[in-house]
C-alpha positions in Angstrom: 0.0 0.0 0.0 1.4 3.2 -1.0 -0.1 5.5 1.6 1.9 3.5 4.4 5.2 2.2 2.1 6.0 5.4 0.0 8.9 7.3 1.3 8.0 10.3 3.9 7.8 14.0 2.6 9.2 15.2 6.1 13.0 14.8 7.2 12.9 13.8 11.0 16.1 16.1 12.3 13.9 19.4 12.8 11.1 17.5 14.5 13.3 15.8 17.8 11.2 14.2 20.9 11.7 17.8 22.4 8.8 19.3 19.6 6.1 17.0 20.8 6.0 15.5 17.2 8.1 12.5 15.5 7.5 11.5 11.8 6.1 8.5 10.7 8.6 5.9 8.8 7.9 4.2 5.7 6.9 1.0 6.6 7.1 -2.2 4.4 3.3 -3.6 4.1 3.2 -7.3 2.5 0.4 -7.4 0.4 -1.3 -10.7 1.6 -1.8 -8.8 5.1 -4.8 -6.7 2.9 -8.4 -8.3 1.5 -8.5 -6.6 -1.8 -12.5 -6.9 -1.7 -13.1 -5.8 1.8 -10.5 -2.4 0.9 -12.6 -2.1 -2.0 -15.4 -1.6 0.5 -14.2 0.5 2.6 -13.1 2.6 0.0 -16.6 2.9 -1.3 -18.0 3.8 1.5 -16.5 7.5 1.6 -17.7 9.3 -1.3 -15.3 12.1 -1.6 -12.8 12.4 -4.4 -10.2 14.5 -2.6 -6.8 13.2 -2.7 -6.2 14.0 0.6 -9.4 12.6 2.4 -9.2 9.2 0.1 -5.4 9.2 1.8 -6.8 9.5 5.1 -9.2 6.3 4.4 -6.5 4.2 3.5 -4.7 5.3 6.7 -7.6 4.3 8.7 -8.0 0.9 6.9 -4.2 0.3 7.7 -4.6 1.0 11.0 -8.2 -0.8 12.1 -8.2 -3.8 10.0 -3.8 -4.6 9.4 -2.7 -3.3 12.5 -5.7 -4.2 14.3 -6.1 -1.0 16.6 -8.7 0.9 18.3 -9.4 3.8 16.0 -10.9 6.6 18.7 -11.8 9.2 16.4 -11.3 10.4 12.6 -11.5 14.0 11.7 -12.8 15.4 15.1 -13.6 18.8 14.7 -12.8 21.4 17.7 -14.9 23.9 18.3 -14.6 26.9 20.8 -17.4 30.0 21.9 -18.8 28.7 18.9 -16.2 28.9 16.7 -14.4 26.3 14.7 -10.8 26.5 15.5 -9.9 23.2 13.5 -9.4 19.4 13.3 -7.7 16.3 14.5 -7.0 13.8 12.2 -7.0 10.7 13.9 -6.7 9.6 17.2 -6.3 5.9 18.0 -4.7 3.4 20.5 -1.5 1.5 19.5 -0.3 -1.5 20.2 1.4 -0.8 23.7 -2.2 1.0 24.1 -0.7 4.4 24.2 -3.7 7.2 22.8 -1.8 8.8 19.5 -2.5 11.7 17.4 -1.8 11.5 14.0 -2.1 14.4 11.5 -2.4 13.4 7.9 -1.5 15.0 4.8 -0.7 13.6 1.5 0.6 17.0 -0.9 2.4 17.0 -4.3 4.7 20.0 -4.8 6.3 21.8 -8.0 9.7 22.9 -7.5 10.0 26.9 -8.4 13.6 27.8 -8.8 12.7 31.6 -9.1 11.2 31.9 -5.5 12.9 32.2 -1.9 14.9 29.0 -0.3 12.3 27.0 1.4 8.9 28.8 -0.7 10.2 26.8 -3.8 7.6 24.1 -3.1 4.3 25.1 -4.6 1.3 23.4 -5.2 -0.5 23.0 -7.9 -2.9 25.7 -6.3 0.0 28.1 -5.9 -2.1 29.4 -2.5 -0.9 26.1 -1.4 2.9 26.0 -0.3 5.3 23.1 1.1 6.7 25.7 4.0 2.7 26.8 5.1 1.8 23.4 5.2 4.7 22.0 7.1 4.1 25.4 9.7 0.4 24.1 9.8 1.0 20.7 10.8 3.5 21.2 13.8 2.3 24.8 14.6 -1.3 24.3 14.8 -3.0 21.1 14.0 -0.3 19.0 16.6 -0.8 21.9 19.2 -4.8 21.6 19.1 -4.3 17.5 20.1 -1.9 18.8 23.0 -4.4 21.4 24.2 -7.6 19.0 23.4 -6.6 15.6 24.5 -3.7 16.2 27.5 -4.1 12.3 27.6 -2.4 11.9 24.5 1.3 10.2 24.7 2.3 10.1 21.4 2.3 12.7 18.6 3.4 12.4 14.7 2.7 13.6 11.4 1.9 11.5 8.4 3.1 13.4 5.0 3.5 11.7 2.2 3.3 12.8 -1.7 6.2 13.8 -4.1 7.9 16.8 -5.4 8.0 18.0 -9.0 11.3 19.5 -10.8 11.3 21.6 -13.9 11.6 19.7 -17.3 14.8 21.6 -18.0 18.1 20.0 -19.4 19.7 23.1 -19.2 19.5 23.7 -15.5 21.1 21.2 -12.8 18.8 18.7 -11.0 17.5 17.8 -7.7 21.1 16.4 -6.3 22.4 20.4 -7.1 19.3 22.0 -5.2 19.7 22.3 -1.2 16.5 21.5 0.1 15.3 22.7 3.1 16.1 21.3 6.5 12.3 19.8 6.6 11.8 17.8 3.4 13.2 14.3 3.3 16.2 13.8 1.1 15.0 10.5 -0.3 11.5 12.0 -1.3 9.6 11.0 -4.5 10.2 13.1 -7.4 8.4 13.7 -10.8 8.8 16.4 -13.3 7.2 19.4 -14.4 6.4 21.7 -17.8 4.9 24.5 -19.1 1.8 24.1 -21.8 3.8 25.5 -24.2 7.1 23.2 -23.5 5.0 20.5 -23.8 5.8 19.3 -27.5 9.6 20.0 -27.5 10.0 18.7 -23.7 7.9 15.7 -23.3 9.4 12.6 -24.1 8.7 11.4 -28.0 7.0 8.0 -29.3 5.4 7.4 -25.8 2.4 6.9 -24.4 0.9 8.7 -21.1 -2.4 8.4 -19.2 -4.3 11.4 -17.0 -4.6 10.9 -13.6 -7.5 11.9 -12.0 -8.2 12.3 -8.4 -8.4 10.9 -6.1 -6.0 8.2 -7.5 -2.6 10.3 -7.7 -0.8 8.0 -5.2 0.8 4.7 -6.4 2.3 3.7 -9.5 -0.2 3.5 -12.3 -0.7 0.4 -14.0 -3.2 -0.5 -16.9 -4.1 -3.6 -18.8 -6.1 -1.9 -21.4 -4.2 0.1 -24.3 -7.2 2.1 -25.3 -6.8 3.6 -21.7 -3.4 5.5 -22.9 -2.6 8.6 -25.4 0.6 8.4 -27.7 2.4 11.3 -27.5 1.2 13.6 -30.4 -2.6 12.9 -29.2 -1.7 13.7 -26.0 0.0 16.8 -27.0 -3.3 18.5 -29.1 -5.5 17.6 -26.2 -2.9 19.4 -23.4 -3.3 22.6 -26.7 -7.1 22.4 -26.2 -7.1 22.1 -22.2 -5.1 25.1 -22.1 -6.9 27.4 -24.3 -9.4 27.7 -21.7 -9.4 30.0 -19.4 -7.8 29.6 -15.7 -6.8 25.7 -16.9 -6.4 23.4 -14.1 -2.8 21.8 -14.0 -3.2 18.1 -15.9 -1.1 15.1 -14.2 0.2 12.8 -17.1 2.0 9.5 -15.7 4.6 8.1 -18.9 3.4 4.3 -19.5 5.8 1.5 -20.5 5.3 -2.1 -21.8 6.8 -4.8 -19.8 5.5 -8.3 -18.8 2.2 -8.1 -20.3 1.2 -4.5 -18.4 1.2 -1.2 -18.9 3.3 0.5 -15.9 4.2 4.1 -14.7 7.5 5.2 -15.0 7.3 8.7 -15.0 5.3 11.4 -13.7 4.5 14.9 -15.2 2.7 18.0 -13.7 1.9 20.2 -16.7 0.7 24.0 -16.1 -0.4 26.6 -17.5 2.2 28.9 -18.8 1.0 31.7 -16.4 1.4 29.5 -13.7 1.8 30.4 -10.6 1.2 33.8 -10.9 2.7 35.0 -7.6 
């Protein structure tokens, strides 16, 4: 499962025991520990297509039916005089029976050379930021467990997702970039294009395949051919998305042949040439 075996987003060395908040490992989960039909399921049973809130489902899954714990709460909302000061996650019982709060949050960041050290990371909603969302998770959702649930004994956040670099041959990669002290070194990574780069820049006499939400987590795999777009296909219907006005970015996974499947390997974020307009 990739929501508990994908590499973490956040580096552990800014977060110590002395912050109140650890982060999560990647974890090896065997397959035969999960009832493909019975995840199915539970899956169902949420209808919400937000990446972030189908993450959060798997995360419960993992936790109340593999692990086997007592799952307290999911997505409690605080409120104060009335007002709604925010969320918690999760809240469960491990398996010493400590209480734990978890915050969640699955994010997939492009890489913006032009901006300040650690506001590189943007989303593909450019409101959204890696640096805002890291503050948010250890500067407000962890502090509303402490102040809600004293009881607690165990604090982490869960961030998992990938980063996006510029489709550039001209520039240096990722291992030339210092990233900032709070984002994993060994974090997933994907590329990313302008509209208008995307017939000199994408890679020729392939095929590709549009994500849609909320299934932007694991590696993509496909069976049926009439699923995929060759390359110049793909590249008129990126033209006619973009000609709209205020485009939504389009998440294209590269598809290979091998063993009888069709199989991910290679992600691209393409965006509007306007993008992010900061």
């Amino acid at each position: 499962m990739w929501a508990v075996s994908s590499p973490s987003l956040l580096a552990p060395k800014p977060f110590g025991p002395a912050s109140g908040a650890a982060v999560v490992p990647a974890t090896c989960l065997p397959t035969q520990a999960i009832d493909p039909r019975h995840l199915a399921e539970h899956m169902r049973a949420a209808d919400d297509h937000r990446v972030g809130k189908y993450f959060e489902r798997l995360i419960v899954y993992w936790l109340r039916y593999v692990r086997r714990l007592e799952v307290l709460s999911v997505g409690e909302v605080v409120r104060q005089a009335g007002r709604t000061k925010g969320e918690i996650d999760i809240l469960f019982n491990d398996e010493l029976g400590r209480m734990t709060h978890w915050e969640l949050a699955v994010k997939f960041y492009l890489f913006v050379d032009e901006l300040e050290h650690a506001r590189r990371y943007v989303g593909p909603n450019p409101t959204d930021r890696l640096d805002k969302k890291v503050s948010k998770l250890f500067d407000h959702q962890l502090r509303l467990g402490r102040e809600h649930h004293p009881e607690v004994q165990i604090q982490q956040a869960l961030m998992k997702g990938r980063i996006f670099y510029p489709v550039n041959p001209g520039k240096p990669g990722v291992a030339d970039k210092e990233l900032p002290e709070f984002l994993a070194e060994d974090h997933l990574q994907g590329r990313w294009l302008r509209a208008s780069e995307a017939a000199a820049l994408l890679p020729q006499k392939s095929y590709f395949r549009v994500l849609r939400k909320p299934f932007w987590l694991s590696t993509e795999l496909s069976r049926q051919p009439e699923e995929l777009c060759e390359c110049n296909a793909m590249r008129h219907a990126l033209d006619a998305h973009f000609c709209q006005k205020n485009p939504r970015p389009i998440l294209l996974a590269k598809m290979d042949y091998c063993a009888n499947v069709w199989k991910e390997s290679e992600r691209f974020f393409i965006v509007s040439d306007h993008w992010p307009n900061l």
